[in-house]
Backbone as a chain_set.jsonl record, in Angstrom:
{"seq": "XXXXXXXXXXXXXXXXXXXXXXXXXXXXXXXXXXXXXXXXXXXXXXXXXXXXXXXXXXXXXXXXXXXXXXXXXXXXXXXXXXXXXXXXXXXXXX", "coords": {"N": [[0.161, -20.119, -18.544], [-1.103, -17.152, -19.45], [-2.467, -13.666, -19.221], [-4.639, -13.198, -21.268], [-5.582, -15.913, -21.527], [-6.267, -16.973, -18.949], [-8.331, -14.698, -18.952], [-10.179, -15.466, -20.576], [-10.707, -18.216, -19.646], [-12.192, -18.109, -17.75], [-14.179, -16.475, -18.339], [-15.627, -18.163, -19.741], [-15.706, -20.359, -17.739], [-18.043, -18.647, -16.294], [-20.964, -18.263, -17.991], [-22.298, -16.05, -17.48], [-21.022, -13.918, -17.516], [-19.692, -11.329, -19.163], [-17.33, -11.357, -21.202], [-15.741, -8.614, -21.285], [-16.312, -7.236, -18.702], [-15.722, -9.921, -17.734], [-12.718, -9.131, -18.113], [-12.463, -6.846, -17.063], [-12.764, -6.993, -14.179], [-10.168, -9.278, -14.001], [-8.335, -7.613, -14.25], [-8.63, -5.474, -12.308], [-8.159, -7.168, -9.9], [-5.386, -7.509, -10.466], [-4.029, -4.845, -10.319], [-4.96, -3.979, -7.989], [-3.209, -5.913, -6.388], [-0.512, -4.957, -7.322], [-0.51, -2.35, -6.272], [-1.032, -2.389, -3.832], [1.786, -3.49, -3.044], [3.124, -1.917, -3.876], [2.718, 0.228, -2.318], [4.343, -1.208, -0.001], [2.577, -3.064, 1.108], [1.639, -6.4, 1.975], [0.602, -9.022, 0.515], [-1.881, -11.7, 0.93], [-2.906, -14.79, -0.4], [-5.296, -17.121, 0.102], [-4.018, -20.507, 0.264], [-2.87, -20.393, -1.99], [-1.074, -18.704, -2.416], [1.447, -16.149, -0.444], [2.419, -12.664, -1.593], [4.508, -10.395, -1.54], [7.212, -7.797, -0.713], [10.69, -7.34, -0.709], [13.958, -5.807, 0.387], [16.677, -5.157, -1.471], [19.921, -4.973, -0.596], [22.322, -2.001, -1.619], [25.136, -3.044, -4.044], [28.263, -4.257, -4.983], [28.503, -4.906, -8.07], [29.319, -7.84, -11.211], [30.151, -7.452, -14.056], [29.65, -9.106, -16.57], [30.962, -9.499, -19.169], [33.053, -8.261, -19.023], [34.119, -7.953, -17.044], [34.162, -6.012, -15.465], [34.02, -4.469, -12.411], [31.094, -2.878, -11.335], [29.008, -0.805, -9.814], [26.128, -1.787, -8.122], [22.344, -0.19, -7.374], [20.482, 0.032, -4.351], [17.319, -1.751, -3.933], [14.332, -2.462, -4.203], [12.536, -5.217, -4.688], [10.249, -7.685, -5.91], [8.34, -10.51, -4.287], [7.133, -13.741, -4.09], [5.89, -16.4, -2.283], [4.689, -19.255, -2.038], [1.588, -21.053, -0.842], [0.412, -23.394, 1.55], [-1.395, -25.607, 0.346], [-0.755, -25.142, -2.055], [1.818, -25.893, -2.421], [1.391, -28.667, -1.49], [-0.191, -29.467, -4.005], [1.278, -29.036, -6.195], [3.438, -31.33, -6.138], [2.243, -33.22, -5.811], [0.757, -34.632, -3.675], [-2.912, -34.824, -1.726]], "CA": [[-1.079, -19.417, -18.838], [-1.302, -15.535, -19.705], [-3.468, -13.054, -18.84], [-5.546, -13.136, -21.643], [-6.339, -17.433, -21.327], [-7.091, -16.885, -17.943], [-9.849, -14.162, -18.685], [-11.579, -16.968, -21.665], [-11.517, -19.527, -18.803], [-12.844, -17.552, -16.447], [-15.392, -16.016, -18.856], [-16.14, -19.782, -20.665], [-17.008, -21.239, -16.602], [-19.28, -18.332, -15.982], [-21.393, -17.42, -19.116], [-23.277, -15.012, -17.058], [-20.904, -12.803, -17.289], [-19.549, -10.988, -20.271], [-15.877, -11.422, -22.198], [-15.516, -7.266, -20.964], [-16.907, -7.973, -17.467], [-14.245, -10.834, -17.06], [-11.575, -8.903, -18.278], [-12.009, -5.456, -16.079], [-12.329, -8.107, -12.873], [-9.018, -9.892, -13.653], [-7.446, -6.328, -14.308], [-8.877, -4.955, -10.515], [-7.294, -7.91, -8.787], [-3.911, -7.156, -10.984], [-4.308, -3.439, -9.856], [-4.924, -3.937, -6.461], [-1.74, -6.596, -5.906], [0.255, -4.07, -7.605], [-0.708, -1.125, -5.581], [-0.585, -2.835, -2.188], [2.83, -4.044, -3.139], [3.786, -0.506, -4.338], [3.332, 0.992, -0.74], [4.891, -2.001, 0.647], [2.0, -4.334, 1.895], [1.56, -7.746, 2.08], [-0.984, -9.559, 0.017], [-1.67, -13.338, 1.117], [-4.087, -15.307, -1.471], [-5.169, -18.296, 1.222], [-4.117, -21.479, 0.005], [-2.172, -20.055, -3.683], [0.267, -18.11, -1.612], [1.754, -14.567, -0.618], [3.239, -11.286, -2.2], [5.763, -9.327, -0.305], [8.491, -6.797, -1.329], [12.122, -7.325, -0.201], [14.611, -4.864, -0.149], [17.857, -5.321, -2.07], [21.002, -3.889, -0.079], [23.358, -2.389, -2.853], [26.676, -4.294, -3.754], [29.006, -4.501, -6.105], [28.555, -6.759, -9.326], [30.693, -7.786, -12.184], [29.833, -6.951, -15.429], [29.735, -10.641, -17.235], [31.575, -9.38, -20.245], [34.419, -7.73, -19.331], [34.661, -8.656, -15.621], [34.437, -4.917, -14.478], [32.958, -4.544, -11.182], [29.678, -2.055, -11.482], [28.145, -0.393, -8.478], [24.464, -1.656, -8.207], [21.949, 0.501, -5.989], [19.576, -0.636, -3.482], [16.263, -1.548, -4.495], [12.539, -3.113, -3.488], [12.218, -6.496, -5.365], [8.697, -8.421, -5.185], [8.793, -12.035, -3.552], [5.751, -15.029, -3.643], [5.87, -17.531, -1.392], [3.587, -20.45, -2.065], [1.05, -21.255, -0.022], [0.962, -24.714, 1.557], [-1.784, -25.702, -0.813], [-0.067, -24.905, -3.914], [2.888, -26.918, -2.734], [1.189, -29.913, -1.988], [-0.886, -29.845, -5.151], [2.595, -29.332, -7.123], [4.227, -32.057, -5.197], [1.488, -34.825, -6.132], [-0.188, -34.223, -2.369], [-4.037, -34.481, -2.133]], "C": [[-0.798, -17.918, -18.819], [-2.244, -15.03, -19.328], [-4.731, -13.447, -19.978], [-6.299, -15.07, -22.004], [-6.725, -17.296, -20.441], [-8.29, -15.981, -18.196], [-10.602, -15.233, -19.717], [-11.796, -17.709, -20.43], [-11.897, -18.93, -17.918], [-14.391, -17.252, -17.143], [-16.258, -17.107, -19.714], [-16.73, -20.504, -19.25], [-17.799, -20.061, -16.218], [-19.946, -17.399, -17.083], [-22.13, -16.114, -18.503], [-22.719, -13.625, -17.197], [-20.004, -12.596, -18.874], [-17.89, -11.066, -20.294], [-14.921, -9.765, -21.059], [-15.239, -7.397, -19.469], [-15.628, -8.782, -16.646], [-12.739, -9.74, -16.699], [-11.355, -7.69, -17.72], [-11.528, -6.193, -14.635], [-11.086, -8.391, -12.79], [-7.985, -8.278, -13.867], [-7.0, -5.298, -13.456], [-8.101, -5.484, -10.097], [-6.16, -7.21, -9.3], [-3.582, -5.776, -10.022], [-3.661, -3.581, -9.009], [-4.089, -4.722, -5.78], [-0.808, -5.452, -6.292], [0.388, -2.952, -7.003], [-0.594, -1.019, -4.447], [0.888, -2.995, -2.176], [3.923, -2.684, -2.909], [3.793, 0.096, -2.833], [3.462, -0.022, 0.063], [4.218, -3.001, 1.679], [2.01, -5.435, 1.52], [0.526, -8.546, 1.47], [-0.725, -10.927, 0.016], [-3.2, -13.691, 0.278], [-4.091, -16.489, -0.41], [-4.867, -19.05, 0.301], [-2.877, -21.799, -1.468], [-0.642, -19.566, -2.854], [0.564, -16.402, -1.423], [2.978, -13.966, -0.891], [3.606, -10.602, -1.317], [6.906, -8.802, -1.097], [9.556, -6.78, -0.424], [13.094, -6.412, -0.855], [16.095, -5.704, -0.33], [18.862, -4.195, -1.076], [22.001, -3.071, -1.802], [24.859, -2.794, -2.465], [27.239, -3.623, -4.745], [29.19, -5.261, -7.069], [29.705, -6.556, -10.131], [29.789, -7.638, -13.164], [30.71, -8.315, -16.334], [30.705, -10.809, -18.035], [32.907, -9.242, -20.155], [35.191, -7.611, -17.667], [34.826, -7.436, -14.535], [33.39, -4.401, -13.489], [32.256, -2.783, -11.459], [29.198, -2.413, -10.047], [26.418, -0.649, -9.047], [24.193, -1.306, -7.221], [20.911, -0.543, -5.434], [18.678, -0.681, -4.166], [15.313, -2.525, -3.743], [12.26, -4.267, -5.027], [10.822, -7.224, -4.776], [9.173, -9.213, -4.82], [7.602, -12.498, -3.503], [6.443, -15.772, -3.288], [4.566, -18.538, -1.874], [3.264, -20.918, -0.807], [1.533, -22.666, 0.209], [-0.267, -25.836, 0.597], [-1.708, -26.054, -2.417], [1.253, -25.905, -3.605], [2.427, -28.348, -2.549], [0.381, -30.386, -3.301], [0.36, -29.808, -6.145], [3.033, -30.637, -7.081], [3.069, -33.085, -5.508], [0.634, -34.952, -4.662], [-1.95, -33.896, -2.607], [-4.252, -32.849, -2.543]], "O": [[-0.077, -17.584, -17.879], [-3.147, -15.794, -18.985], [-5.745, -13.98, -19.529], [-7.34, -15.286, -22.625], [-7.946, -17.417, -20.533], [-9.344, -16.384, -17.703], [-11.684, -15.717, -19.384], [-12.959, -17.891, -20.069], [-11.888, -19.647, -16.918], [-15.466, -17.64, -16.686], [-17.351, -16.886, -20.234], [-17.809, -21.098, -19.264], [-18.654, -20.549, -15.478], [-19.705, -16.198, -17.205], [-22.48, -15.215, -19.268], [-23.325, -12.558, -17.104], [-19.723, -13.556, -19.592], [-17.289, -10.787, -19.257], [-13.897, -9.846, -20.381], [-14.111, -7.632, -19.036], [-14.949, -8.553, -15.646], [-12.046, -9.587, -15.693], [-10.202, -7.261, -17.753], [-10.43, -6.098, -14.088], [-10.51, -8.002, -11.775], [-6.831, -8.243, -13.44], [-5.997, -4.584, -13.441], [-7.108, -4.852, -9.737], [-5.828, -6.228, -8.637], [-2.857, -5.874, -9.032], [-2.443, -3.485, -8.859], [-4.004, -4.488, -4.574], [-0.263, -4.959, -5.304], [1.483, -2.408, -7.142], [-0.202, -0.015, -3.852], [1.371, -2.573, -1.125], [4.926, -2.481, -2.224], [4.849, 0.391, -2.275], [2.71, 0.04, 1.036], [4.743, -3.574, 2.633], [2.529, -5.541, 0.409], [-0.512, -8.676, 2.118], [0.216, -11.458, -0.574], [-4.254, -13.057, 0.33], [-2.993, -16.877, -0.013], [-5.272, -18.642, -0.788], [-2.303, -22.825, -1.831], [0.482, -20.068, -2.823], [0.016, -15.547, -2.119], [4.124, -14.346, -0.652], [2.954, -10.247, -0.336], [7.425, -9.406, -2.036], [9.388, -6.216, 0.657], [13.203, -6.181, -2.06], [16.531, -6.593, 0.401], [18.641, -3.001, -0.877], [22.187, -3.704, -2.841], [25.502, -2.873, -1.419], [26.815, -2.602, -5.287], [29.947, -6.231, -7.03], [30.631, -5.748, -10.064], [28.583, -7.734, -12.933], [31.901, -8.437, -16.619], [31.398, -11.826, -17.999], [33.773, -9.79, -20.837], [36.327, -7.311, -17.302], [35.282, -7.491, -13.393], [32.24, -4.024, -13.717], [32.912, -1.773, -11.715], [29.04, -3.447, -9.398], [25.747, -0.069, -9.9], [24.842, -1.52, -6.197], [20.599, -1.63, -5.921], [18.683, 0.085, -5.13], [15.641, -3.236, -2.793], [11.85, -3.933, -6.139], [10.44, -7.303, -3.608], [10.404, -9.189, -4.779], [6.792, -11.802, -2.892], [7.56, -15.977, -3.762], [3.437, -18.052, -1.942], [4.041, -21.172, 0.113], [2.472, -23.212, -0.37], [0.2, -26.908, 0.213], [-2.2, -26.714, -3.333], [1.668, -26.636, -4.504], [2.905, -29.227, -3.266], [0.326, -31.579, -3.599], [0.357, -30.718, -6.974], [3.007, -31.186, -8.182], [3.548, -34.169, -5.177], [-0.398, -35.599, -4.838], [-2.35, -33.03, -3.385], [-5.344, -32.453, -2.95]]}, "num_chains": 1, "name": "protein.A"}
């Protein structure tokens, strides 16, 4: 699913609210995960699961092609965890 199927089904189960409406809403939440994330908080969705930022040490890689080792730097990678929710509904679990 993409952003823009999720705002139709969001805006198709509640006609009350408008196409526009939907689509600033799902654009807040986006935001506001992105912005917590950005100064390094923690955002837990109950039940779906939570967002967290892990830091990368830097290493040394290889370079696929030609096998020559390349310095990569440190960096802040996101991370979800699935709730326990989401894994038993994956998993065939009531």
């Amino acid at each position: 699913m993409i952003r823009s199927e999720l705002i139709q089904k969001i805006a198709d189960e509640n006609p009350h609210l408008t196409q526009r409406h939907v689509e600033r809403i799902v654009n807040t939440v986006f935001e506001e995960i992105i912005e917590a994330l950005a100064k390094g908080d923690r955002v837990e969705l109950r039940g779906f699961g939570a967002f967290s930022v892990k830091a990368r040490d830097a290493r040394v890689g290889r370079n696929p092609r030609t096998g020559e080792a390349v310095k990569v730097d440190d960096k802040k990678v996101p991370f979800f965890k699935t709730g326990k929710l989401l894994r038993d509904r994956l998993n065939g679990k009531a």
